[in-house]
Phi, psi and omega in degrees: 000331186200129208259077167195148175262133188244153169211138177057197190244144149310168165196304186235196189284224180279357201230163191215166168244022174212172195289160186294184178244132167351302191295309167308322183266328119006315191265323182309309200284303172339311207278324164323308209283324193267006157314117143232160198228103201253334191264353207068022196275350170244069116310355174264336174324045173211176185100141162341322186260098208269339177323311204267347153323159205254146194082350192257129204239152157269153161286126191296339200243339195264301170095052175288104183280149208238327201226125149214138186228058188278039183310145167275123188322331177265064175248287192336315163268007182080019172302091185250098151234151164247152166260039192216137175200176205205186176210124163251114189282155154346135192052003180298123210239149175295137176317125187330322198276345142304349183257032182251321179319088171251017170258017200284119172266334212227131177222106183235131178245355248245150168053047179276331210063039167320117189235180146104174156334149188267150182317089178322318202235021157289010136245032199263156169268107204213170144083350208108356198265164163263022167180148171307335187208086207289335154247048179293092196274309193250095186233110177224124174223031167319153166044088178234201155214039183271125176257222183073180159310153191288074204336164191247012185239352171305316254235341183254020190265108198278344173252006217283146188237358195188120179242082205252101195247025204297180186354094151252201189224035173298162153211164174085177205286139154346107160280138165323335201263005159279357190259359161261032186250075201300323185273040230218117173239350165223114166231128180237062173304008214263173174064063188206181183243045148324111181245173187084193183253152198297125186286154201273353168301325176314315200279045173248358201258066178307341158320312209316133200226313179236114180204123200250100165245029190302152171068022165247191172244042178276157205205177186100174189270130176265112179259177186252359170253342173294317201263015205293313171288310185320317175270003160263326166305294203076075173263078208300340192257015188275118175251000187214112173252128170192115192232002202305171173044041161238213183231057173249147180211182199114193167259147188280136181317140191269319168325316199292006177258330162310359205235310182229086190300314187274016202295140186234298178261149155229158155205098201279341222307185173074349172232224187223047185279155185226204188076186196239149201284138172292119198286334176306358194280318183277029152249047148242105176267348165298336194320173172200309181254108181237134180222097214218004172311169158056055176250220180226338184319134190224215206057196204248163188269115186312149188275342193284035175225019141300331206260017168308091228276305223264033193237327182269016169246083170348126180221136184227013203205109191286138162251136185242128186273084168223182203215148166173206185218122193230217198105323181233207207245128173088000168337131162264146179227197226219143156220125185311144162215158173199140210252109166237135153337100195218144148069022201061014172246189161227098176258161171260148151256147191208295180287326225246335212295344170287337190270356185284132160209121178194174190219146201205097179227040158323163183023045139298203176230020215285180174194185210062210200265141146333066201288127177329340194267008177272356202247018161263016194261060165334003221233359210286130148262304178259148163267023207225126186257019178311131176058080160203204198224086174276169161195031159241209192248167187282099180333134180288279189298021181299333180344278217326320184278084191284328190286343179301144132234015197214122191210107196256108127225048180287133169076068190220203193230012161340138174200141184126176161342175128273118157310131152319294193319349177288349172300261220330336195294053192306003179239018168264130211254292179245135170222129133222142208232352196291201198353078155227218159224078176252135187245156148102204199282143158282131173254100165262087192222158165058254188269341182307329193313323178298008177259134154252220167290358185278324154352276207245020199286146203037057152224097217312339191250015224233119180223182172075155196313152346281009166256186192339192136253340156250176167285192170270121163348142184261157208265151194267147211248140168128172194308287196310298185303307189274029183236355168276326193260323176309313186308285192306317180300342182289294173337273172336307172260359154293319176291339165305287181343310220282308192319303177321283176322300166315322167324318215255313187292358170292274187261075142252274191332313171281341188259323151313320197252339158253120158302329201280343202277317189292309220280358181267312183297279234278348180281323186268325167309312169320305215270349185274353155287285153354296173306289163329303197261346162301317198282337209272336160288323192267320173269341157275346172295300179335000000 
């Protein structure tokens, strides 16, 4: 989404008032060169002054460049390609005249198409510094193609506050050595081929506010003695867990709702945690998203997760979550997003993501009632109990929840009514009710009318628009009928029998007493076998 190096602080736009310094520009036009730009978009690069080259911002009193920003112009709508992409090979190091940058704070690669090995001399021990680019805060080389290991020199960038490597081509194990990276409040790994087990180090990262290890191959068991620091830091500032896709398993800690109070997301979703949902899960009064789908989880749905405080408060009102460095013009920033299940999709959120509430504990073992007390989170966008074994009936008073839009509890064992009251639900955008046992008239009145049949589809006892207008007849009882319907079916499979038997015992007859009549039939079956297996070759060679 966005091509820029940021250095130092702004005060103003593209301009300056004395020419950039030599070294610099020098590093620029270098950095140019390792480019290709099929569109032209650094055409202006040339000329003495680099102050004045488009993207590039300066100092008014130094003519320091402070700012390089090549962002794609179309980001207001999240078009995250860039037209600028490059191949960085194994070992390749940022042009020499880069470790003269040393105000560079800000480094974005992301959605570059970038490949190859990660940049090798961002961390080189050079100038006297214990990194090249000694107050480097901001490293995002997201949406990429960099692969190898994770490097062993990320631990000396000592100021780095946001680490953003997502969907690459990373592999191989965590190093333990991120956890000295003490000021580091987003780290972000997900979507890469990450292996092993979560290193007992993350929890020394007391900062930490946002952290994504989604989409790896990580794998081992979660205790409460693997997190023994996470839960003695006491990491009150962690607001985003996504643990989603991997291969982890255990029970959720009883310790973790005490340990991150501020907590807004979780998403475990996807592994193999087991066991029964904690009730204690309803003191993350911050929560706003639980996601807990495609588990092991078996029991019942706690009744205590009525009392979810930031879920039972209408929220109208966005907080848009991001981070940066902003003061001039072309400022970059950080913007949180997280991909939720809604509507039978996966949509992202990003601008909007404050206003998402929802709870997702699809494809469990969970079973018993729906608990009523659920239907006190007025704040619910999402729903969804989908492929788990409920087996009671649909709270009459879900009306409450006006704010859904998105409401899954098809392929459960529901059974009873449709509440009238699900008309009202004038902000549900998707319903499904299917593979249940609900019975009796749909009341297809008000906004339900906006449903059709996939909607209420296989529950046998279930009539009226948009199905059938009655159920199936119920079967009829008495002397007469059922000994006339007894008759007939006797009939009915004597005359099967007789046909079989005929079938079968003719020409076996006819074929005993003339031979030549078999050696002709089993000649024409061959060859129509034969056939059969040519043309069947011919479509697979195809």
């Amino acid at each position: 989404m966005v091509f820029s190096l940021i250095l130092g602080f702004a005060r103003n736009g593209d301009a300056c008032l004395g020419d950039c310094m030599k070294l610099e520009r020098k590093a620029l036009i270098d950095f140019k060169g390792g480019l290709k730009d099929p569109e032209n978009r650094l055409s202006s690069w040339r000329g003495a002054n680099c102050c004045h080259w488009r993207g590039i911002t300066c100092d008014n009193q130094t003519g320091a460049v402070i700012a390089i920003d090549l962002h794609n112009p179309l980001v207001s709508i999240e078009l995250q390609v860039n037209d600028l992409y490059g191949r960085i090979p194994l070992g390749f190091k940022l042009p020499a005249n880069f470790e003269n940058m040393t105000s560079l704070y800000h480094l974005d690669l992301s959605h570059s198409r970038v490949e190859g090995g990660i940049l090798s001399s961002i961390g080189a021990e050079d100038c006297g510094f214990n990194s090249s680019l000694p107050r480097l805060r901001f490293l995002k080389l997201s949406h990429n193609q960099f692969g190898g290991k994770l490097p062993e020199w990320l631990p000396r960038l000592h100021n780095l506050e946001a680490l953003h490597l997502r969907n690459n081509l990373f592999q191989g194990p965590i190093p333990a050595s991120l956890g000295t990276l003490a000021r580091l409040s987003k780290l972000d790994l997900g979507w890469n081929r990450l292996n092993g087990t979560l290193p007992d180090s993350l929890g020394q990262l007391s900062e930490l506010e946002h952290l994504d290890l989604s989409s790896n191959d990580l794998m081992g068991m979660i205790t409460e003695v693997h997190l023994s620091k996470l839960s003695k830091l006491n990491l009150v500032m962690l607001e985003t867990l996504d643990l989603g896709n991997n291969n982890l398993t255990g029970r959720i800690p009883l310790w973790f709702v005490d340990s991150f109070s501020f907590l807004r997301i979780l998403c475990l979703r996807l592994n193999r945690f087991f066991g029964e949902l904690p009730s204690q899960l309803s003191k993350l009064r911050s929560l706003q998203v639980l996601d807990l789908a495609e588990n092991e989880f078996n029991g019942s749905i706690p009744a205590t997760f009525g009392k979810l405080k930031a879920m039972s408060q209408e929220n109208k009102r966005n907080h848009y979550l991001y981070y940066g460095f902003g003061g001039f013009k072309g400022s970059s920033f950080y913007q949180e997003s997280f991909v939720v299940n809604i509507k039978g999709n996966s949509i992202k959120y990003s601008r909007t993501l404050s206003l998402v509430i929802g709870i997702d504990l699809s494809g469990n073992n969970l079973h018993g009632q729906f608990p009523e007390e659920i239907t006190q989170l007025v704040g619910l966008v999402v729903l969804n109990l989908s492929r788990n074994h409920i087996s009671s009936q649909i709270p009459v008073n879900i009306s409450r929840l006006h704010q859904l839009s998105s409401l899954d509890i098809s392929n459960n064992s529901f059974s009873g009514p449709i509440p009238s009251s699900m008309s009202c639900l004038d902000s549900l955008g998707y319903l499904n009710l299917s593979y249940n046992n609900l019975s009796g008239r749909i009341p297809y009145i008000g906004h339900m009318t906006t449903f059709d049949v996939p909607t209420f589809f296989r529950n046998p006892g279930l009539y009226g628009d948009p199905l059938l207008e009655c159920p199936a007849p119920p079967e009829i009882n008495g002397d007469h009928s059922g000994n006339a319907s007894s008759s007939t079916d006797k009939w009915l499979y004597l005359s099967i029998e007789l046909g079989f038997i005929a079938g079968i015992l003719v020409p076996y007859i006819a074929f005993a007493i003339r031979r030549p009549w078999w050696s002709a039939y089993m000649g024409y079956v061959e060859t129509v076998v034969d056939r059969l297996s040519y043309w069947g070759y011919k479509l697979v060679v195809r």
